[in-house]
C-alpha positions as CSV (number, residue, x, y, z in Angstrom):
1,X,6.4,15.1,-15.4
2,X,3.3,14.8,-18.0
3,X,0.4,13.9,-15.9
4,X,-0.4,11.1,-18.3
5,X,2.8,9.4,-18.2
6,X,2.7,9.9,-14.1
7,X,-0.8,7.7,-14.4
8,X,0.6,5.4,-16.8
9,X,3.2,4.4,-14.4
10,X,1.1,4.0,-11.4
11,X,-1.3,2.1,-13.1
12,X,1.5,-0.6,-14.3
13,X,2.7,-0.7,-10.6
14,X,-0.8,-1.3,-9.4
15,X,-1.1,-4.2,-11.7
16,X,2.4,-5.8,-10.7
17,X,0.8,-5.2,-7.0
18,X,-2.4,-7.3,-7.8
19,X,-0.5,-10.0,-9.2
20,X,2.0,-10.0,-6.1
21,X,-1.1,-9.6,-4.0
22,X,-3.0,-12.2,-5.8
23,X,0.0,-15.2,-5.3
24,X,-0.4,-14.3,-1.7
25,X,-3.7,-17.0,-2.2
26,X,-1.6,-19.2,-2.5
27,X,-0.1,-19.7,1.4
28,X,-2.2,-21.9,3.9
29,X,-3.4,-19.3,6.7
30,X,-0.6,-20.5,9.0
31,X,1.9,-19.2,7.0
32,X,-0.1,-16.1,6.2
33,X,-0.6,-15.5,10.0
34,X,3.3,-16.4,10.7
35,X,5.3,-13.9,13.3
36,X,8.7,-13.6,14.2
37,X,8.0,-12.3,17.4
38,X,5.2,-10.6,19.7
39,X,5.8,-7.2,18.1
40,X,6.2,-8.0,14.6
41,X,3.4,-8.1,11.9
42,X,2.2,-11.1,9.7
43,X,1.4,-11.1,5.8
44,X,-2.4,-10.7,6.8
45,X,-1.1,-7.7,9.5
46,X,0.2,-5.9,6.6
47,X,-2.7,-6.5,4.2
48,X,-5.1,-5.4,6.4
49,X,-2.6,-2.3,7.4
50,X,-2.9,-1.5,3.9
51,X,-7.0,-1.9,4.3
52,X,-7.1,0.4,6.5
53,X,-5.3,3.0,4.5
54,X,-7.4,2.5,2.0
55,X,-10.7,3.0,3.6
56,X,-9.4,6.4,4.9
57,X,-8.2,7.5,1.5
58,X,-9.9,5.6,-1.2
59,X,-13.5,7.1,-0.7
60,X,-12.1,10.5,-0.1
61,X,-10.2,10.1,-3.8
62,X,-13.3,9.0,-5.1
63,X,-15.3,11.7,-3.7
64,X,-12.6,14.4,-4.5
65,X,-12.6,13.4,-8.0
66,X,-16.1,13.3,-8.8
67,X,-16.8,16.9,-7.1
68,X,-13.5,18.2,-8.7
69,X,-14.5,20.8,-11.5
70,X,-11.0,21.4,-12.7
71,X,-10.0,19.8,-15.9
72,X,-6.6,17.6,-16.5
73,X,-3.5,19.3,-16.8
74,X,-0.7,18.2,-19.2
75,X,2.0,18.5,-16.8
76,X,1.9,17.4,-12.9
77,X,4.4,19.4,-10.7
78,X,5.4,17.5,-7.2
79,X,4.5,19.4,-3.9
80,X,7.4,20.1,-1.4
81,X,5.9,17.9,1.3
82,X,3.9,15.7,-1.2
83,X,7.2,14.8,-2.8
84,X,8.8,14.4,0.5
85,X,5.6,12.3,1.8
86,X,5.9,10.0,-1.4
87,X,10.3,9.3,-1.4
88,X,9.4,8.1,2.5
89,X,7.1,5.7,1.8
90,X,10.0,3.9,-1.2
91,X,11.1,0.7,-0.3
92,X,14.5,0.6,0.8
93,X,17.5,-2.4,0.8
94,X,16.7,-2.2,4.8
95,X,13.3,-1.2,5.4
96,X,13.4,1.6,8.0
97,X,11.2,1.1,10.7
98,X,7.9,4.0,11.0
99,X,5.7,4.4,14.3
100,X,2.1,3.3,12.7
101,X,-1.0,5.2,14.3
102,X,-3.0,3.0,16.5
103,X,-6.1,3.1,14.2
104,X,-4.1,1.8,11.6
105,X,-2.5,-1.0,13.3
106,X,-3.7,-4.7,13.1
107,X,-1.1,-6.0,15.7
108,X,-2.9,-9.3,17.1
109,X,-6.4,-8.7,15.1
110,X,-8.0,-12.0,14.8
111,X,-7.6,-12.1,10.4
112,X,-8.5,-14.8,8.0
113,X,-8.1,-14.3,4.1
114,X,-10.9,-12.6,2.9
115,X,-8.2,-9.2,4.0
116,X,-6.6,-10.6,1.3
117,X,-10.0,-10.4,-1.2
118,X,-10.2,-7.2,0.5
119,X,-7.0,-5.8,-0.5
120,X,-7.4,-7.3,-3.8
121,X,-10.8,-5.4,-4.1
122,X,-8.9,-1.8,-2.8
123,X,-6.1,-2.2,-5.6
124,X,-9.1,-3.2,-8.4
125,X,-10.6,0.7,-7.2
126,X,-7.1,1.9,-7.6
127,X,-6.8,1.2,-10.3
128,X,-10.3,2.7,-11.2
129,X,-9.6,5.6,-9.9
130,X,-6.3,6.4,-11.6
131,X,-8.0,6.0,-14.9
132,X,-11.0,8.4,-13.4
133,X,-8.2,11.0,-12.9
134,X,-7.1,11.6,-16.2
135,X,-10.4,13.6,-16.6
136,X,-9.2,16.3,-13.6
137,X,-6.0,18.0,-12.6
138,X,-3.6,15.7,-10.4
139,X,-2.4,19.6,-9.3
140,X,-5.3,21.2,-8.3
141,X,-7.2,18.2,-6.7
142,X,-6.4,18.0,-2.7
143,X,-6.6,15.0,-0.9
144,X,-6.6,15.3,3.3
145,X,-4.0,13.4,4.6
146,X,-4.4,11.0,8.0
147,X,-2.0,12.8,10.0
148,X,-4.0,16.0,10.0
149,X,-6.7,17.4,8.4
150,X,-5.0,20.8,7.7
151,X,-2.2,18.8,5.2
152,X,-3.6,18.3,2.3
153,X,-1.7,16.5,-0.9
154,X,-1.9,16.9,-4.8
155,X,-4.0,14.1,-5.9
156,X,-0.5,12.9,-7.9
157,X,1.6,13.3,-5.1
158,X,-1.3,11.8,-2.8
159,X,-1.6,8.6,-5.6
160,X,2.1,8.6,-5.4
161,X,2.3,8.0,-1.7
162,X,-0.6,5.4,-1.7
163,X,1.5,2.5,-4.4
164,X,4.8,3.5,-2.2
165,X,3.2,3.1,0.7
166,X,1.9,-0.3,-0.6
167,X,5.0,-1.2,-2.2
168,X,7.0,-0.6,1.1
169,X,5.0,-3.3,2.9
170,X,5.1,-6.1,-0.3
171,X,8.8,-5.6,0.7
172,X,8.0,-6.3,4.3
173,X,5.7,-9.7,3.3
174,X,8.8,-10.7,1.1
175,X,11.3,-10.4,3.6
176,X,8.3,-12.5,6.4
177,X,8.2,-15.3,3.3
178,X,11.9,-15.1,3.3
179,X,12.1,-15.4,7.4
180,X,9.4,-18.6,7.5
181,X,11.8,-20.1,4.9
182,X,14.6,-19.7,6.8
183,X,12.3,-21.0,9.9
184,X,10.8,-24.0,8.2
185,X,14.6,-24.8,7.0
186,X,16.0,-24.2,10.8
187,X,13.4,-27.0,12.2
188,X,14.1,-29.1,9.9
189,X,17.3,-29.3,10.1
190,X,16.7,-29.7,14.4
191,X,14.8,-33.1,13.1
192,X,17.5,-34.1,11.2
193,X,20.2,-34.3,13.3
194,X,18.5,-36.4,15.8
């Protein structure tokens, strides 16, 4: 794929991101903090899941980029495990459920909404950064990855997994706005019929 179209892209679903994130303003905190259960994550949970991604990978990027002294390539080619990495992260009909690490899990973390000006501020460097990139090679740049220090991704593949890895939980908060619906229309239904 041409490295600039691969940027172009990712940069379009960034924006669509910021405006989905952005709506999320909207909701009074108890909806935001909503759970279906003890185990399961509200739409602050996930934001601030997605935080804490981004502090690991956001300043490395950064960083990565403005040390990297190779210069952009036309076309971007997919790594075997960076591809794989990225095609795990896509949303699917039924989201498949994936162990979290413990450092990145907000289950029960007291949260209020400035996660959600926090995650707003993470896609805004995003989106910095992809436009940064075009400058340097998306092959040759290496990002560490959080499972291990010894796997590293392409800077494509690793910008790749990042917006799938945020897209995957969008589909998660749509599905908990979807599930307090449901709720809200349950109860009130209880209060009816008495």
């Amino acid at each position: 794929m041409q490295s600039e179209k691969l940027i172009q892209t990712l940069i379009e679903q960034t924006r669509q991101i910021i405006n989905q994130i952005e709506n999320l303003k909207t909701f009074d905190l108890t909806t935001l903090t909503w759970k279906e259960n003890n185990t399961s994550w509200s739409i602050l949970e996930c934001l601030e899941h997605l935080n804490l991604y981004g502090d690991y990978y956001l300043p490395q990027i950064e960083n990565n980029i403005t040390h990297a002294t190779s210069n952009c390539d036309i076309e971007f080619k997919s790594g075997v495990l960076g591809n794989y990495f990225a095609k795990s992260m896509l949303p699917k009909e039924k989201l498949n459920k994936m162990k979290t690490f413990k450092d990145k899990n907000p289950l029960n973390a007291k949260l209020d909404k400035k996660v959600i000006e926090k995650c707003l501020d993470q896609q805004i460097k995003l989106l910095n950064l992809l436009n940064l990139s075009r400058n340097v090679s998306l092959n040759k740049v290496k990002i560490q990855t959080s499972i291990s220090s010894l796997i590293k991704l392409k800077l494509g593949d690793t910008f790749q997994f990042i917006i799938n890895h945020i897209l995957r939980h969008l589909k998660q908060i749509d599905t908990i706005l979807v599930k307090i619906k449901n709720d809200y229309i349950h109860k009130l239904n209880l209060t009816s019929s008495f």
